[in-house]
Residue frames as qw, qx, qy, qz and C-alpha x, y, z in Angstrom:
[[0.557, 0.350, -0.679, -0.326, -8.16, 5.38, 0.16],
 [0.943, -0.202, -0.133, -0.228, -9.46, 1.82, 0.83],
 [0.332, -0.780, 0.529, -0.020, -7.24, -0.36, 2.21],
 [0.889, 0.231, 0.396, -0.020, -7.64, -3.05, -0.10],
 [0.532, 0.834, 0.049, 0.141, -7.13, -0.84, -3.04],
 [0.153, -0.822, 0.547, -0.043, -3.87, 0.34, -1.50],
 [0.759, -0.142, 0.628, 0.093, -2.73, -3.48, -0.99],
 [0.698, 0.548, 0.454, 0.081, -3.91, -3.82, -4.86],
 [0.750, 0.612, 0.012, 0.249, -1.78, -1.46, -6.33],
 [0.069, 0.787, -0.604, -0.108, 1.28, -1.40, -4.62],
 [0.748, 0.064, 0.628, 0.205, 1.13, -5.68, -5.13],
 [0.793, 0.473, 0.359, 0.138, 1.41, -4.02, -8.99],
 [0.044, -0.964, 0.241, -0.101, 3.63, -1.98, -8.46],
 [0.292, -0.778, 0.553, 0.063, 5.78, -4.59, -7.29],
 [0.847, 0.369, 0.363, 0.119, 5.20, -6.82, -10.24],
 [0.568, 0.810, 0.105, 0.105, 6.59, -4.49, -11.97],
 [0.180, -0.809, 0.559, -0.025, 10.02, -4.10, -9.63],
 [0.690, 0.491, -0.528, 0.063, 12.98, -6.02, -10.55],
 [0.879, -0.377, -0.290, -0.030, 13.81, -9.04, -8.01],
 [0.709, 0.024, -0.156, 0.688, 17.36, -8.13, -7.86],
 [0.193, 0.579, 0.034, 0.792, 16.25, -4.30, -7.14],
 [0.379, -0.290, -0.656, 0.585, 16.00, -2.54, -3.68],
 [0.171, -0.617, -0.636, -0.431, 13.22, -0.45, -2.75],
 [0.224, -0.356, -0.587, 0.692, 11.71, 2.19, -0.05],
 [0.009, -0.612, -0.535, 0.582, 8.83, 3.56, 0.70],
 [0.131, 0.708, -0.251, -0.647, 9.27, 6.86, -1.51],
 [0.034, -0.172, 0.783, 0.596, 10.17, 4.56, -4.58],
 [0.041, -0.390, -0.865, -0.313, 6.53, 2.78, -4.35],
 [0.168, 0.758, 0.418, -0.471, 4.62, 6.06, -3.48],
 [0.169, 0.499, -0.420, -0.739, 6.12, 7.95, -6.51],
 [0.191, 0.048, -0.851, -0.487, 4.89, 4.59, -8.67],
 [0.079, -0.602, -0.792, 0.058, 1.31, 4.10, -6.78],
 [0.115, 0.469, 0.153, -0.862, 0.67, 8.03, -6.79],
 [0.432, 0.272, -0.402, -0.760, -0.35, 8.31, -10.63],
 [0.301, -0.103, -0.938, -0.140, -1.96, 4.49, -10.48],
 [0.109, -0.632, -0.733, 0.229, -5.30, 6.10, -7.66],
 [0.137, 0.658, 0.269, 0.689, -7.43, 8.70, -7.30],
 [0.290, -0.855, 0.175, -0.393, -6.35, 9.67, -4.19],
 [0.502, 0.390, -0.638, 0.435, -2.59, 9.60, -3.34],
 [0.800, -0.506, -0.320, 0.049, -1.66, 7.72, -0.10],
 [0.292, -0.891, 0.343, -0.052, 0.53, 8.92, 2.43],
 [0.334, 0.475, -0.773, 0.255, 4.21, 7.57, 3.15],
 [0.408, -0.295, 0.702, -0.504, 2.79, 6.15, 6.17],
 [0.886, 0.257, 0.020, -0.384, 0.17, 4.33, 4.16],
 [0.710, 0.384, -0.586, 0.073, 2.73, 2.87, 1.78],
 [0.067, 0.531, -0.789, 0.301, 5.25, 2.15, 4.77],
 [0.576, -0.078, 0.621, -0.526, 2.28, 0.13, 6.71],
 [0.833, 0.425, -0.070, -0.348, 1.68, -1.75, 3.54],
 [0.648, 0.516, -0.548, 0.115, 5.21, -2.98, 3.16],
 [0.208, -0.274, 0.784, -0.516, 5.69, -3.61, 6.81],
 [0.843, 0.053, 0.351, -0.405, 2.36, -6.00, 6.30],
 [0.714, 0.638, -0.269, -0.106, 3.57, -7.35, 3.09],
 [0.238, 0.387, -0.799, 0.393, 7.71, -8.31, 4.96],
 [0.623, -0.387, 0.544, -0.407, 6.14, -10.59, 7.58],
 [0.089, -0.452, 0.845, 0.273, 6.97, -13.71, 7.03],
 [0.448, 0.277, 0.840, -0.127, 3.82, -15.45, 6.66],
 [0.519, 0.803, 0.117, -0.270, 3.03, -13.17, 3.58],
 [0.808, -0.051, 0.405, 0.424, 6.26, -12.94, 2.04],
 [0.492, 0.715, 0.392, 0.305, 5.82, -10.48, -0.75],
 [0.222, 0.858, -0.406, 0.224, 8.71, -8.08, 0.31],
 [0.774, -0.118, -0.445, 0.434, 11.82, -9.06, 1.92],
 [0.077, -0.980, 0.183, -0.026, 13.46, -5.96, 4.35],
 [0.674, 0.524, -0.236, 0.465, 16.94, -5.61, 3.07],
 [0.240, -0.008, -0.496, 0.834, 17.84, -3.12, 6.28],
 [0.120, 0.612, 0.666, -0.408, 15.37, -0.74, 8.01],
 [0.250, 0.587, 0.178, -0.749, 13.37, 0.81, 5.47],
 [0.390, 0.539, -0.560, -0.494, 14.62, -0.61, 2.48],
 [0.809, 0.118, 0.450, -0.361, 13.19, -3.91, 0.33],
 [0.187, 0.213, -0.838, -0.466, 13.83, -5.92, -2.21],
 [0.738, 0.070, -0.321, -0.590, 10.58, -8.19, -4.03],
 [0.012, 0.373, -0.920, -0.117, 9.77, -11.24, -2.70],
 [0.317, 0.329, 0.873, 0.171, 7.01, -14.11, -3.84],
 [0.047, 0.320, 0.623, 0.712, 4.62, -13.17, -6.45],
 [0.428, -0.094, 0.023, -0.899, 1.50, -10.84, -5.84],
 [0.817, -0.209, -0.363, -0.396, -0.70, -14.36, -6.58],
 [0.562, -0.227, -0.693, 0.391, 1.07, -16.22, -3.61],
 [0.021, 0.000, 0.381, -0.924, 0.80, -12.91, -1.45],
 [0.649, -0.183, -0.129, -0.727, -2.97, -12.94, -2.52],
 [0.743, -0.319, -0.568, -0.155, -3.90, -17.08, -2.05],
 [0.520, 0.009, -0.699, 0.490, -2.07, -16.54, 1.34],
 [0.028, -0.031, -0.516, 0.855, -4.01, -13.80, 2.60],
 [0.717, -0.081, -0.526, -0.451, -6.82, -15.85, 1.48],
 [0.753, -0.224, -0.563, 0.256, -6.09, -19.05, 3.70],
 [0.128, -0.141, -0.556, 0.809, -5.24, -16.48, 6.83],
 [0.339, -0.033, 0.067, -0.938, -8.53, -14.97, 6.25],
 [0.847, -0.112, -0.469, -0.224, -10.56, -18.54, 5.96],
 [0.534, 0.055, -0.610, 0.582, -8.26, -19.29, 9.23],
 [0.095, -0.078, 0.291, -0.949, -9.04, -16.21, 10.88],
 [0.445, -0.122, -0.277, -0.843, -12.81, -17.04, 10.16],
 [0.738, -0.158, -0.656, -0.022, -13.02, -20.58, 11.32],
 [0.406, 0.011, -0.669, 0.622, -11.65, -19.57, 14.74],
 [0.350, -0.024, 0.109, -0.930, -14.33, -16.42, 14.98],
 [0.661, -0.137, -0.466, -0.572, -17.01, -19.32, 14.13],
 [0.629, -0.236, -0.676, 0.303, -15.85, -22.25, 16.43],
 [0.022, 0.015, -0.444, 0.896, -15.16, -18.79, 19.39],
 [0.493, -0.019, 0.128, -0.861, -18.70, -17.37, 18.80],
 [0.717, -0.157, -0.620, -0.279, -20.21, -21.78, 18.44],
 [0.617, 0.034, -0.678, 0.398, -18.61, -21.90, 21.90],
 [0.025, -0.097, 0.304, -0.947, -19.96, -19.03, 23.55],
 [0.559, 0.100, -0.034, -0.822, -23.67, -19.16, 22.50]]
């Protein structure tokens, strides 16, 4: 499975998880299994939510190790990894304007 697509539906997956509710792993593979056509691993999910808790995304919180709770919206989690990817791009332009 892509790794977008993974991103894409557990972000709807966790629209869909109460703010006040705690999470792991196992909860959002049992709720992204029937949502692709080809189930991701626990590792998959776990590397998704471990991108997702850094702080410059935002879009889980870890509660302890393993377990989450929701935090900003799927559309902040998206415009932000926008603007790091327009970030990330400028620096690869100005690196490879400086080299050549």
């Amino acid at each position: 499975m892509a790794a977008d697509h993974l991103l894409a539906a557990v972000l709807d997956v966790l629209a869909e998880v109460d703010p006040a509710e705690m999470f792991d792993a196992r909860d959002v593979l049992r709720a992204v299994r029937p949502t692709v056509d080809t189930a991701p691993t626990l590792d998959d999910i776990d590397e998704v939510l471990a991108l997702l808790a850094l702080p410059m995304l935002g879009g889980v919180v870890a509660v302890c190790d393993g377990v989450y709770r929701s935090g900003v919206t799927a559309e902040i989690v998206v415009a932000r990894l926008r603007r790091l990817t327009e970030a990330v791009q400028v620096v690869d332009d100005e690196d490879l304007a400086d080299r050549y």
